[in-house]
N, C-alpha and C positions, 0 to 999 in steps of 0.2 A: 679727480677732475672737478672742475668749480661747472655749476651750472650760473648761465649768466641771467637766468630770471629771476633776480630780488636785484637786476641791477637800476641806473637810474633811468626814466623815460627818456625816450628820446625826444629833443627838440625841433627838429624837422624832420621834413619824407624822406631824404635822402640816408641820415643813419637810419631811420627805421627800416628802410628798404633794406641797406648793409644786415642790420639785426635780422632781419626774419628770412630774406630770400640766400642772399651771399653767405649769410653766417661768419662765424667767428675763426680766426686761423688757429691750428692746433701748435703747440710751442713744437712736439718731437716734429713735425712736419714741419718744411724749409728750407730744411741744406741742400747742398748743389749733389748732382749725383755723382758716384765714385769715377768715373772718366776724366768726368768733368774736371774733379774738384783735383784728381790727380797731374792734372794737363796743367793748370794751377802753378801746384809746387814744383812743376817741372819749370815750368820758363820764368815763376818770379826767383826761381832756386837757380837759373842759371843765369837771370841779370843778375843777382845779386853777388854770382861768382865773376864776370866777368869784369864786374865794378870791383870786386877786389882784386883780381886778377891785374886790372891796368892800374890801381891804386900804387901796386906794390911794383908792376913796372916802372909806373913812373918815376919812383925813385930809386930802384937801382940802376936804370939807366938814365939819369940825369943826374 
């Protein structure tokens, strides 16, 4: 883990407010939660099939 105290000052209140109060985001923390992220690769997994799905309609029946 980096500690971020030897980093550079900050130039206005605003990041130093982020620095001391808000603090820093942790990299493992972030991802979407397993529901969620499942819900996801359900409907972009079935536009994906449905666009290939009418792709290859379309030219066997045209």
């Amino acid at each position: 883990m980096s500690n971020h105290s030897n980093d550079d000052p900050s130039f206005n209140d605003a990041i130093d407010h982020q620095k001391k109060i808000e603090g820093y985001p942790k990299p493992s923390e972030g991802g979407l939660p397993g529901p969620i992220k499942w819900m996801g690769y359900v409907l972009f997994g079935g536009i994906a099939l449905m666009m290939l799905f009418a792709l290859i309609g379309n030219f066997i029946w045209n």
